[in-house]
N, CA, C and O atoms as a GROMACS GRO file, in nm:
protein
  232
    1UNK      N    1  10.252  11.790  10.074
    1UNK     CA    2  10.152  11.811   9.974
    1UNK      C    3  10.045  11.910  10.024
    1UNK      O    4   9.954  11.949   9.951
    2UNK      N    5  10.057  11.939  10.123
    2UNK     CA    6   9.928  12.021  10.187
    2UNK      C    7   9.961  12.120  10.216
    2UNK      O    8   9.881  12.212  10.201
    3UNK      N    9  10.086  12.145  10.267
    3UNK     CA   10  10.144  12.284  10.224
    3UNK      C   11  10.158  12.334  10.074
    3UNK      O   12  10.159  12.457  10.073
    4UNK      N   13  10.166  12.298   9.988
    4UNK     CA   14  10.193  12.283   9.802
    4UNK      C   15  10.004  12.330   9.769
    4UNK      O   16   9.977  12.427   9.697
    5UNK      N   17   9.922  12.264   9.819
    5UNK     CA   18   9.792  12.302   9.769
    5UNK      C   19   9.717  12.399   9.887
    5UNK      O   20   9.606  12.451   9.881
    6UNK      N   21   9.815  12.405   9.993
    6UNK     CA   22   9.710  12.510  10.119
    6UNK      C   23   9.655  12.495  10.148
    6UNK      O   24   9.605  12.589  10.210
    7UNK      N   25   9.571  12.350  10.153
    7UNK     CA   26   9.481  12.272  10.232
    7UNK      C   27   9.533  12.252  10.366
    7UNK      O   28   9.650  12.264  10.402
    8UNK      N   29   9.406  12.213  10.455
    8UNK     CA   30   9.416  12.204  10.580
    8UNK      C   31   9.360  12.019  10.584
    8UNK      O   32   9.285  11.970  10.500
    9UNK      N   33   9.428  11.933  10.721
    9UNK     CA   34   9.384  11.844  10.701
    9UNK      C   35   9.278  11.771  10.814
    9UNK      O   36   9.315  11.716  10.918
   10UNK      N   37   9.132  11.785  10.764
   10UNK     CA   38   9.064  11.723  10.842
   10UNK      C   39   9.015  11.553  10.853
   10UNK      O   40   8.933  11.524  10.940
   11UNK      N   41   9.055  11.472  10.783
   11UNK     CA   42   9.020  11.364  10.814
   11UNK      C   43   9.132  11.266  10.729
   11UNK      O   44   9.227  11.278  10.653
   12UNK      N   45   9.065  11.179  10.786
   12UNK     CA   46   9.160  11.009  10.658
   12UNK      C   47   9.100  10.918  10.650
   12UNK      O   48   9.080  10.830  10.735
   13UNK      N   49   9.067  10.928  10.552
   13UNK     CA   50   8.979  10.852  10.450
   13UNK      C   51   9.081  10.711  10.398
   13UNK      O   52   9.193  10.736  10.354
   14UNK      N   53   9.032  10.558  10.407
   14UNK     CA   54   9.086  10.457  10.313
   14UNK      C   55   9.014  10.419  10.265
   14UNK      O   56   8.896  10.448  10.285
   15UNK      N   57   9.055  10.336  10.180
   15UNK     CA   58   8.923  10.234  10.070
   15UNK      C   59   8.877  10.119  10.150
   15UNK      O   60   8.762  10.099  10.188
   16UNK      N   61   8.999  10.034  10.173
   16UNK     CA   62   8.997   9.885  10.277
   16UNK      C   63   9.134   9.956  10.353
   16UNK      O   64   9.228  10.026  10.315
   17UNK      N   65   9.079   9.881  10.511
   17UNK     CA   66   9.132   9.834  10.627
   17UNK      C   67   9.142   9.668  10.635
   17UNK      O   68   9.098   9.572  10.572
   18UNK      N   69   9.211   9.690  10.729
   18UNK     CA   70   9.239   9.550  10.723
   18UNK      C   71   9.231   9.465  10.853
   18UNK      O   72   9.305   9.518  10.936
   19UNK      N   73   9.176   9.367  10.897
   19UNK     CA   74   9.133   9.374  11.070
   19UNK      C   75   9.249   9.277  11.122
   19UNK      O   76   9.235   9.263  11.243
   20UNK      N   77   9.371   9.198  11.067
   20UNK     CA   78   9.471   9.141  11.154
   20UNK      C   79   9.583   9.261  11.160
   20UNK      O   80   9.674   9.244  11.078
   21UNK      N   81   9.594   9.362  11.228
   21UNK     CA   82   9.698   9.458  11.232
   21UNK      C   83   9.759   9.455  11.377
   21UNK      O   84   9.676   9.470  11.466
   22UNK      N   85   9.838   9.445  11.401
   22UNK     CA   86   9.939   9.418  11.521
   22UNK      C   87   9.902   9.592  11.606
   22UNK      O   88   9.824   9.621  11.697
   23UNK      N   89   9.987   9.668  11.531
   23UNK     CA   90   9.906   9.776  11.572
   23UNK      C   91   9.910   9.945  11.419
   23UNK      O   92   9.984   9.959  11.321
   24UNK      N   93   9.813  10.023  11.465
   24UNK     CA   94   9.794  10.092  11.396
   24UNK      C   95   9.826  10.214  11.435
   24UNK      O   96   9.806  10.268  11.544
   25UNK      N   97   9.885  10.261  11.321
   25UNK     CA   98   9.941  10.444  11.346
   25UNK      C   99   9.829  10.508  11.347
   25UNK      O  100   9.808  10.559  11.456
   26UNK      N  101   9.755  10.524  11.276
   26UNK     CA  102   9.630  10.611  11.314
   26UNK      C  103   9.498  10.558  11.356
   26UNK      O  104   9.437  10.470  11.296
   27UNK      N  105   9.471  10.600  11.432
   27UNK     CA  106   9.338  10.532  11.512
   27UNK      C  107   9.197  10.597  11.467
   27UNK      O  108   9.087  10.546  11.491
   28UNK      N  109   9.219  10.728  11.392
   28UNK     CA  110   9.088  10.793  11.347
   28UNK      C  111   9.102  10.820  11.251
   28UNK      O  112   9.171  10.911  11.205
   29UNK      N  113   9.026  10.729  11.187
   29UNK     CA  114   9.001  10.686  11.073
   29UNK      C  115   8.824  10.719  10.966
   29UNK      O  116   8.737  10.796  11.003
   30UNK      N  117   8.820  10.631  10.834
   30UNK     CA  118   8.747  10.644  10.788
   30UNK      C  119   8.742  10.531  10.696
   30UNK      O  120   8.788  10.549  10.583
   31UNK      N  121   8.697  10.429  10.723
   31UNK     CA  122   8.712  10.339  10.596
   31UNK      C  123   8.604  10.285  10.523
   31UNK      O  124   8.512  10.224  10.577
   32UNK      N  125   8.611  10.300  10.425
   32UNK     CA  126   8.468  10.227  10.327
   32UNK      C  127   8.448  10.052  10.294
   32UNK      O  128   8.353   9.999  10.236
   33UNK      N  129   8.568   9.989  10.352
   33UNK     CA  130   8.520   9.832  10.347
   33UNK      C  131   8.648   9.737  10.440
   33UNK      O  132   8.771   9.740  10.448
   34UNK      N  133   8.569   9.679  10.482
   34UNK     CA  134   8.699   9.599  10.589
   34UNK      C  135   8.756   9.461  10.547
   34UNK      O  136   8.690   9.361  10.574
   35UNK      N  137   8.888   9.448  10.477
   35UNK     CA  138   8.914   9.302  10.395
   35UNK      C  139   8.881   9.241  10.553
   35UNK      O  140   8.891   9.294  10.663
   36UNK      N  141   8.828   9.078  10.500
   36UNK     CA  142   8.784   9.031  10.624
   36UNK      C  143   8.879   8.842  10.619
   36UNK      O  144   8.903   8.760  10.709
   37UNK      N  145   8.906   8.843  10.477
   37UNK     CA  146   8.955   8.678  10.448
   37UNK      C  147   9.003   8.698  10.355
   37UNK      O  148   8.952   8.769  10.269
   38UNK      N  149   9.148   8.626  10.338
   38UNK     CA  150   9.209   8.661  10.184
   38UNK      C  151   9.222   8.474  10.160
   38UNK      O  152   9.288   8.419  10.248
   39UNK      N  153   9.187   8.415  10.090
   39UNK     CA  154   9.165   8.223   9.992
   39UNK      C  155   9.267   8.241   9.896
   39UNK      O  156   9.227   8.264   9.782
   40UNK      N  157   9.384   8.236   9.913
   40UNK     CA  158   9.478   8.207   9.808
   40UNK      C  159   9.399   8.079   9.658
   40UNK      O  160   9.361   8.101   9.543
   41UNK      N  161   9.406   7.983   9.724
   41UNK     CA  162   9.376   7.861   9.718
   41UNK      C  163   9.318   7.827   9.595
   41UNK      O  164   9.362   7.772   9.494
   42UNK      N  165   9.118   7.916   9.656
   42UNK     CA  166   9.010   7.963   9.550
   42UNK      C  167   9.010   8.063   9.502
   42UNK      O  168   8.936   8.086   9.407
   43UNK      N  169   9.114   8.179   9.564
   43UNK     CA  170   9.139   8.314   9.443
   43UNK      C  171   8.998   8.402   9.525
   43UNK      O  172   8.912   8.452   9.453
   44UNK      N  173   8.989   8.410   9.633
   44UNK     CA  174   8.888   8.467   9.720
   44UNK      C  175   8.933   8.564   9.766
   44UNK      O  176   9.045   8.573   9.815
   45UNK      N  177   8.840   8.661   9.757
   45UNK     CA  178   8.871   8.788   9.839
   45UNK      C  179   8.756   8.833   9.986
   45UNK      O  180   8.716   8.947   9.960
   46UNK      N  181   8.717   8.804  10.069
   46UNK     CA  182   8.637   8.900  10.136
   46UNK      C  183   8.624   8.981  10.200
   46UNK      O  184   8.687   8.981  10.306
   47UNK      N  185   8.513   9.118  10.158
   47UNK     CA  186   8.554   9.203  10.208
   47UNK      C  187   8.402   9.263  10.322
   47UNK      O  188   8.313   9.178  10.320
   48UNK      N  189   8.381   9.338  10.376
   48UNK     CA  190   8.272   9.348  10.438
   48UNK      C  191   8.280   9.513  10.440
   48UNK      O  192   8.372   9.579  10.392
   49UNK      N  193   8.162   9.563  10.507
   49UNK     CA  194   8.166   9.715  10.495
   49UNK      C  195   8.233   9.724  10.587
   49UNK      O  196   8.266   9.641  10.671
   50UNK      N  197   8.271   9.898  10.567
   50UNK     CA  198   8.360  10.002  10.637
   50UNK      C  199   8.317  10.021  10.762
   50UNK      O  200   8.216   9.966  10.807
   51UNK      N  201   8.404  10.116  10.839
   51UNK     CA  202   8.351  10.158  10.980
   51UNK      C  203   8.286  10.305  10.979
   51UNK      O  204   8.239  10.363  11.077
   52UNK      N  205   8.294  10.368  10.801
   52UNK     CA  206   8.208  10.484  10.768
   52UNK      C  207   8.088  10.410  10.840
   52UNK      O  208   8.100  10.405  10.963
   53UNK      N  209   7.974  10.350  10.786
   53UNK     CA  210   7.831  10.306  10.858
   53UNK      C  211   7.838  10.345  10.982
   53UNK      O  212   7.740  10.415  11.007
   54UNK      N  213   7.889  10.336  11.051
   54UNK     CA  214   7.869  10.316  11.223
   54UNK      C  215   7.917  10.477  11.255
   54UNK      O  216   7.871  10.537  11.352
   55UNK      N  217   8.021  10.542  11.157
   55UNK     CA  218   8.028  10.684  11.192
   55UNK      C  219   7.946  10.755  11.173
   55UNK      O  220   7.905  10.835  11.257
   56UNK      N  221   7.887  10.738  11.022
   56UNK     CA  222   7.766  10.814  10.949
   56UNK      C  223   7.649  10.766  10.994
   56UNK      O  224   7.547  10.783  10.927
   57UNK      N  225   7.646  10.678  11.146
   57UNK     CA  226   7.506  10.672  11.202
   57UNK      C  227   7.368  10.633  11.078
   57UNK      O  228   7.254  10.678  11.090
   58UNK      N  229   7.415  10.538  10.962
   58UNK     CA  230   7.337  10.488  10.878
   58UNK      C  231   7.280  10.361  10.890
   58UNK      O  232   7.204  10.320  10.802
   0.00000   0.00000   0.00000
């Protein structure tokens, strides 16, 4: 796809990460919220912020 639009690729961006991962293909990253607990049970989702904050020094 990046050859098709001639873009170059500087980063990777996700929405949610996910923090029980055995291991991960890419290590540099960008994520805007970290699922933190999934509650079948009560139909719960939690999610907490990204590791953007701590990049973007906010």
């Amino acid at each position: 796809m990046l050859e098709e639009f001639e873009a170059d690729l500087v980063g990777i961006g996700v929405l949610v990460e996910s923090t029980e991962v055995n291991e991960r293909l890419v290590d540099d990253y960008v994520s805007l919220t970290k699922l933190t607990d999934v509650n079948v049970r009560e139909k719960r989702i939690d999610v907490s912020e990204g590791n953007i904050v701590k990049k973007l020094n906010v």
